[in-house]
C-alpha positions in Angstrom: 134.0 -20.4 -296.7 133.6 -17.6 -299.8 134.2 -14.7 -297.4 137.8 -16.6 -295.9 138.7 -16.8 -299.8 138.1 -12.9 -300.3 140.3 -11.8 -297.1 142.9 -14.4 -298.1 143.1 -13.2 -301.5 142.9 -9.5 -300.6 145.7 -10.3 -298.5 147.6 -11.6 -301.0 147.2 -8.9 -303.3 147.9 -6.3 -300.4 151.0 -8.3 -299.9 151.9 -8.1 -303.6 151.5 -3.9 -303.2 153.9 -3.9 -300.7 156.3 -6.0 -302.5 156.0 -3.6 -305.5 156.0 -0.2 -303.1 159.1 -1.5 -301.6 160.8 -3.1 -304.6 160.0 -0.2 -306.8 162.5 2.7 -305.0 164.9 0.4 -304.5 165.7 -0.2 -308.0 165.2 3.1 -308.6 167.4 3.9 -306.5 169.8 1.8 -308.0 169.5 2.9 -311.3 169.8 6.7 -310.0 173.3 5.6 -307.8 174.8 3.0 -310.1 178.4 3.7 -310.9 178.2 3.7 -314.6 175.0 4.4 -316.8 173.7 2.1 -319.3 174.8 2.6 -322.9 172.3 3.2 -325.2 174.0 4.6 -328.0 171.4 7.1 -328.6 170.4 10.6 -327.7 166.8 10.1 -328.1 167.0 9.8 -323.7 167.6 13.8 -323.6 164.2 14.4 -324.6 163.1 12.4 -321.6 163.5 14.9 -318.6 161.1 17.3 -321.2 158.3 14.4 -321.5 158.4 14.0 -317.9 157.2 17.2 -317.4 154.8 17.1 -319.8 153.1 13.6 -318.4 153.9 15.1 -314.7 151.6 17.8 -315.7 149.0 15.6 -317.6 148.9 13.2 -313.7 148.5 16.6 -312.2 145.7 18.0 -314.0 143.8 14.0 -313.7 144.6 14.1 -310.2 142.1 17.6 -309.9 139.6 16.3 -312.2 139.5 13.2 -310.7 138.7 14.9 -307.1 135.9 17.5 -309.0 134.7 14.7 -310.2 134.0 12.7 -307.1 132.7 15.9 -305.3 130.0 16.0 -308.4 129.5 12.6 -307.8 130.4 11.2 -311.4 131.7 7.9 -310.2 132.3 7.1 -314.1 134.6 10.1 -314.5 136.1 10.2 -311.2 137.3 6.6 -312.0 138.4 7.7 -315.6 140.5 10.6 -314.5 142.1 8.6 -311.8 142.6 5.6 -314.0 144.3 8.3 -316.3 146.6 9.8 -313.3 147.6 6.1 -313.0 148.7 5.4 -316.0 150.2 8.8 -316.7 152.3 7.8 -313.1 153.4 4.2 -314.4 154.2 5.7 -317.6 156.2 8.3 -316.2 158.1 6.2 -313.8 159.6 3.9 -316.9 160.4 7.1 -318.5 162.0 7.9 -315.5 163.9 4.9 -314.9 165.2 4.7 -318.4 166.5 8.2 -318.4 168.4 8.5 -315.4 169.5 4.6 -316.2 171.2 6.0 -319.1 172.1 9.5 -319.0 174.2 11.5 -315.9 172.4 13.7 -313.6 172.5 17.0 -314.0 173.8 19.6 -311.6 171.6 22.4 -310.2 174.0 25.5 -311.0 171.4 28.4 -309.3 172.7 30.0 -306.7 171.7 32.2 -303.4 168.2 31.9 -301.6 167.4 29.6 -304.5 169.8 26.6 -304.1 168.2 25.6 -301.0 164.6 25.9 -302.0 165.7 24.4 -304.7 167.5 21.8 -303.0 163.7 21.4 -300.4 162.0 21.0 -303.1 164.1 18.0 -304.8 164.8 16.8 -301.0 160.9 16.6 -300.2 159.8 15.6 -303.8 162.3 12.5 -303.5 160.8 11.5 -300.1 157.2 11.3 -300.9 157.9 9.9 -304.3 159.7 6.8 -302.3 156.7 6.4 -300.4 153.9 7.6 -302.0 153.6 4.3 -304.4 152.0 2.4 -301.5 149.0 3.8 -300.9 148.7 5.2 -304.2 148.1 1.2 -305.3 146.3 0.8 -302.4 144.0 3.5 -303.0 143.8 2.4 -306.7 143.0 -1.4 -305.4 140.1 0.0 -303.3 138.7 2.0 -305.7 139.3 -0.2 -308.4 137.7 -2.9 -306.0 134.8 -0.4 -305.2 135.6 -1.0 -301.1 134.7 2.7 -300.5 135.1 2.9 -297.2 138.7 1.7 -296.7 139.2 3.7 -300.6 138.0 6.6 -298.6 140.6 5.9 -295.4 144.1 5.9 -297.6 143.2 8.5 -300.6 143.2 10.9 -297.4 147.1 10.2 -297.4 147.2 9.2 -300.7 146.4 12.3 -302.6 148.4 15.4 -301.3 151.5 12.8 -301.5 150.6 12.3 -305.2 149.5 16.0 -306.2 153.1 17.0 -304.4 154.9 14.8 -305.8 153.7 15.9 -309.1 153.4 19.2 -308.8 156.8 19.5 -307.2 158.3 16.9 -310.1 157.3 19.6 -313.0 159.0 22.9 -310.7 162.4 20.8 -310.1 162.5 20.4 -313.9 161.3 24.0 -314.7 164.4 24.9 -311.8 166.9 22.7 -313.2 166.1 22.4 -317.1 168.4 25.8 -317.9 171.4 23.6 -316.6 171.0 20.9 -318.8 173.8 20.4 -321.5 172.1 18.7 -324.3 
């Protein structure tokens, strides 16, 4: 009877991560393509797209520590670090969200062989951000849940979607920031 309440349950919450992994881009999305931004009568948003980087960075460098720690075998840390990334990643995607809610996107004025690694880089960056939130929580769950084994199974997917999506988040600002107006 206790082991049907744990695979109901873990099938509840799995059903909650896709909700969230699903929900997530969507209003993201929505934000990004809405017709007119929200008003915040502030400019305090334009330092946004700078933090960003700065906490894309931070996940990026928690991400490596988190897998040096593992290979070390410092459970403690490698939890620590990756509890870091995590937090670094849910803090970043409010930041996010509130930014481009608010402010207009700005155009990528760079021209010759660089627009379109530019524009492979945003393209690809876009992609795996939509779907990398999924088994990032999953991977989190796991680990967080100490299920080793299955943590093992997803974080093979899970963490070169991450580390590219974080990595490739701080070079599209570094490629775009000289066009910003503000």
């Amino acid at each position: 009877m206790e082991q049907s309440n744990l695979v109901s349950s873990e099938k509840g919450i799995i059903r909650w991560i896709w909700i969230i992994a699903v929900i997530v881009p969507v209003l993201v999305a929505v934000l990004l393509f809405m017709p007119s931004k929200i008003n915040v009568a502030s400019d305090w948003v334009y330092f946004l797209p700078h933090l960003n980087a700065v906490i894309n960075s931070a996940a990026t460098v928690a991400l490596i520590a988190g897998v040096m720690f593992i290979k070390k075998g410092n459970i403690d840390y490698h939890k620590a670090a990756m509890t870091a990334a995590f937090g670094l990643g849910a803090v970043f995607l409010v930041s996010y969200v509130v930014y481009h809610a608010t402010a207009e996107s700005t155009t990528f004025g760079g021209e010759g062989w660089i627009r379109p690694v530019y524009y492979f880089i945003l393209i690809t960056h876009i992609v795996f951000a939509a779907v990398a939130l999924f088994p990032i929580l999953l991977a989190y769950y796991y680990g967080y849940t100490d299920q080793r084994v299955k943590h093992k199974k997803v974080v093979k997917f899970a963490f070169p979607i991450w580390l590219y999506v974080t990595v490739t988040g701080v070079i599209v600002y570094l490629m775009i920031s000289p066009y910003y107006s503000f």
